[in-house]
KOLVOKOL-185994 format. One line per 10 residues: number of its first residue (from 0); their letters; for each residue x, y, z of C-alpha. Coordinates in steps of 0.5 Angstrom, whole numbers, plus 500, padded with zeros to 3 digits. Layout:
<sites>
NUM> A> X:Y:Z; ...
</sites>
This chain:
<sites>
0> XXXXXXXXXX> 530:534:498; 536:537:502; 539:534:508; 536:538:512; 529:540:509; 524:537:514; 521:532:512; 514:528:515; 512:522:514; 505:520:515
10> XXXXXXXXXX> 504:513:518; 512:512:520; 510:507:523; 506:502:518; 510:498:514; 509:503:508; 512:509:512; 517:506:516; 520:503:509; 520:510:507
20> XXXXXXXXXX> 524:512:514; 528:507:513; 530:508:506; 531:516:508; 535:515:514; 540:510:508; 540:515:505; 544:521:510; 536:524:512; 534:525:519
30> XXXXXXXXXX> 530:531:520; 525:528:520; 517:529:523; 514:523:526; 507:523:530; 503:517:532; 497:517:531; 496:517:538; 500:524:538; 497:526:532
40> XXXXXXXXXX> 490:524:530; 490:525:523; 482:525:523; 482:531:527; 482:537:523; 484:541:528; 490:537:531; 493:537:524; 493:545:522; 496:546:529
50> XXXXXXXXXX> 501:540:527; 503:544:521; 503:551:524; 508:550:529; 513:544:525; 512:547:517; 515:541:513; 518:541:507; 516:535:504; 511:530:506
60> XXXXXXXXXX> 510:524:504; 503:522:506; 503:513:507; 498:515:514; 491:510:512; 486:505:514; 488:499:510; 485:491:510; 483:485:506; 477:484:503
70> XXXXXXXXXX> 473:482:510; 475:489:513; 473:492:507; 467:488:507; 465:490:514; 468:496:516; 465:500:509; 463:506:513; 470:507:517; 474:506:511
80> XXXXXXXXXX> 471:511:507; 470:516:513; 478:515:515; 482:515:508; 478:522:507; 479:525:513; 486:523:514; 488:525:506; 484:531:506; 486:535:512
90> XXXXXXXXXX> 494:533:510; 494:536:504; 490:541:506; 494:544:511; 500:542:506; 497:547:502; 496:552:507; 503:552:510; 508:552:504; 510:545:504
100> XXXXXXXXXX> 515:544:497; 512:537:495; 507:531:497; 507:524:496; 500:522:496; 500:514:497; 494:510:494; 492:503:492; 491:499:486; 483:497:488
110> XXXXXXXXXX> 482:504:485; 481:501:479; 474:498:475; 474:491:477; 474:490:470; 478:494:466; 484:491:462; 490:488:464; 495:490:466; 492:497:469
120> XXXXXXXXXX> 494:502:466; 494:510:469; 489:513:464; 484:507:466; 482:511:472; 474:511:473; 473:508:466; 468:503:470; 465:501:477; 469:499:482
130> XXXXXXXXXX> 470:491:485; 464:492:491; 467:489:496; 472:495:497; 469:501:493; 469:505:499; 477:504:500; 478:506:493; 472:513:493; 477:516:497
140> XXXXXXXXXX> 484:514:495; 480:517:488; 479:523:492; 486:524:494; 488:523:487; 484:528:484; 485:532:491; 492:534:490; 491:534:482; 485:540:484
150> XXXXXXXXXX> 491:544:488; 496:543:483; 490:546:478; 488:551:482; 494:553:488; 500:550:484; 503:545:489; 507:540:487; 502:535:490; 504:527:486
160> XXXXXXXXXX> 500:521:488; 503:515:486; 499:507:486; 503:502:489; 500:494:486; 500:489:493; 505:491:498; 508:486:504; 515:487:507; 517:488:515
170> XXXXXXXXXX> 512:492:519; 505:487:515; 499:486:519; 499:479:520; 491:479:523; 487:475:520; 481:479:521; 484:484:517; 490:482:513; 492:482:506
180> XXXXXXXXXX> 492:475:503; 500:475:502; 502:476:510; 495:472:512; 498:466:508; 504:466:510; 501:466:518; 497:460:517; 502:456:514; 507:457:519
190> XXXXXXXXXX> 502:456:525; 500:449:521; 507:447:521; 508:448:528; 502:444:530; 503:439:525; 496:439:521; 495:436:515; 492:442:510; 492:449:510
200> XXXXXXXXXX> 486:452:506; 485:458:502; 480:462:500; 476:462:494; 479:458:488; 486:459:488; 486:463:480; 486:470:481; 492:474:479; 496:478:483
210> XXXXXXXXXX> 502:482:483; 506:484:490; 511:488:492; 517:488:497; 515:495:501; 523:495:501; 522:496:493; 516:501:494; 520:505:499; 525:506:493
220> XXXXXXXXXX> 520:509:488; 517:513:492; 525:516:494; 526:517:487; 520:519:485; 519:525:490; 527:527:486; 525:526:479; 517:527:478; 513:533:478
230> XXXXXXXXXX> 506:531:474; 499:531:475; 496:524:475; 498:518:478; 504:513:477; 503:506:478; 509:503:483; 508:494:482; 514:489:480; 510:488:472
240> XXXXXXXXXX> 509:481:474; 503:476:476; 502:469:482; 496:466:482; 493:465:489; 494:458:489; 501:458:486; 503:464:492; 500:459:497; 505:453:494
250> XXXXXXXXXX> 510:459:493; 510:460:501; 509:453:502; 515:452:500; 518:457:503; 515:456:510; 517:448:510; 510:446:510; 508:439:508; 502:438:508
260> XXXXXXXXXX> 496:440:502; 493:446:499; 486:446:499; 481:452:497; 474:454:499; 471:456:493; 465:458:497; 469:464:500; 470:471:494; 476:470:490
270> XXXXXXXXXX> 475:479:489; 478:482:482; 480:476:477; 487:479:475; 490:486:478; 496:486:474; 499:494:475; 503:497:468; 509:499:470; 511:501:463
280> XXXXXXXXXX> 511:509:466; 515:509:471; 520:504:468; 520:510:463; 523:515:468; 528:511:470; 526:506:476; 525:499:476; 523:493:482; 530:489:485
290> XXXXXXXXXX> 527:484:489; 524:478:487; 517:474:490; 521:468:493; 528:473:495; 522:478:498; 518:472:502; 523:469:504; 526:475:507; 520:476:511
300> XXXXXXXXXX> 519:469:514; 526:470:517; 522:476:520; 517:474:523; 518:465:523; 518:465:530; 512:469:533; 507:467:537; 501:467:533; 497:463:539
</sites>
């Protein structure tokens, strides 16, 4: 990428994409092509073939996609499929159509089987079936994996797709109806500092194993990986190392200054047992995660300590 190439991002405002904006504008870049999805409704096909048309990016990095936790993945089945598939399908379609150099196609580690090996390597793709409670979530970012690989095939765009492990950083959904277990935690027990209680309860049981990743991080493999990889398939992007639910939630106890007990409520859906991303592919190319889970959480509790959650 040139400095002046024009360069879309997709979901600039989400905490993936504003990272990769930030990570850009470090870097010298400012042509930058920004919509919000009240601008440009990615759903829309029409909308974005005039989008396109007019504005001709040079590369695209598509973050822009309806994302949630295990309950809105459990609730909003039929949203989550139809989205992701409209929003993916018409950006790479019309990244096709108007000669767009490079696409950075953003997935999800869900897009594993549920019980496939650990660490999830990249060729374990459709091995095996899919944790339900977000199939249809996973259906589509599969789609868009085996999209941009087709065009490649069929049209010779270089379109890569690139799975992140957990994410968390500035930006994060902190709803409790539709966050990630990382930003939820962290939520709760500030709130259960603050009014003094005695616990704070987690759900399932406190084993299940998890990776998490500074959206800050993220944004840099994907820079790199715009620069440097131009291959079909997908690259996992994850720090290479796993947290028990339980010791994330003392993790940030500490952090938070919480002082109460931890309990669990196992009759809540711990979700996959273990999801640990093998990194050793792109490790090979030549990046590595820098910010460890304690720098990182800390970091984003700075951020956001003295929101009003009420």
């Amino acid at each position: 990428m040139n400095k002046q190439d024009k360069i879309y991002i997709a979901g600039h405002r989400g905490m993936v994409g504003s990272a990769i904006l930030r990570a850009l504008e470090a870097q010298g870049f400012n042509n930058f092509l920004l919509r919000t999805s009240s601008e440009l409704d990615l759903r829309n096909q029409q909308a974005v073939a005039d989008f396109f048309a007019i504005e001709k990016p040079d590369y695209v990095f598509l973050a822009a996609a309806k994302v949630g936790g295990i309950i809105a993945n459990s609730t909003y089945k039929a949203d989550f499929i139809y989205e992701n598939l409209m929003i993916q399908s018409n950006v790479i379609h019309q990244s096709y159509l108007n000669g767009v150099k490079k696409l950075l196609f953003l997935g999800s580690s869900c897009i594993y089987p549920k019980l496939a090996p650990q660490p999830l390597k990249e060729d374990y793709l459709l091995t095996g079936l899919l944790e339900p409670t977000n199939e249809p979530y996973a259906i589509a970012k599969i789609a868009g994996i085996k999209m941009c690989d087709s065009y490649r095939d069929q049209y010779g765009c270089n379109f890569i797709s690139v799975m992140p492990t957990n994410l968390y950083g500035p930006n994060d959904n902190y709803d409790l109806k539709t966050s990630h277990v990382l930003p939820a935690m962290l939520r709760k027990f500030i709130v259960a500092k603050s009014k003094g209680n005695t616990s704070v309860t987690i759900w399932g049981t406190g084993s299940p194993l998890r990776e998490f990743l500074h959206a800050d991080d993220l944004a840099q493999a994907c820079l790199f990986l715009m620069e440097n990889y131009n291959e079909s398939g997908l690259v996992n992007i994850g720090i290479g190392t796993d947290v028990s639910i339980l010791d994330l939630a003392l993790l940030i106890k500490k952090i938070v200054g919480f002082e109460g007990e931890v309990l669990t409520d196992s009759s809540k859906p711990d979700g996959t047992p273990r999801k640990l991303m093998d990194v050793s592919k792109l490790n090979g190319l030549g990046w590595k995660a820098r910010i460890s889970l304690e720098k990182g959480i800390q970091k984003v509790f700075e951020e956001i300590k003295n929101n009003d959650w009420e």
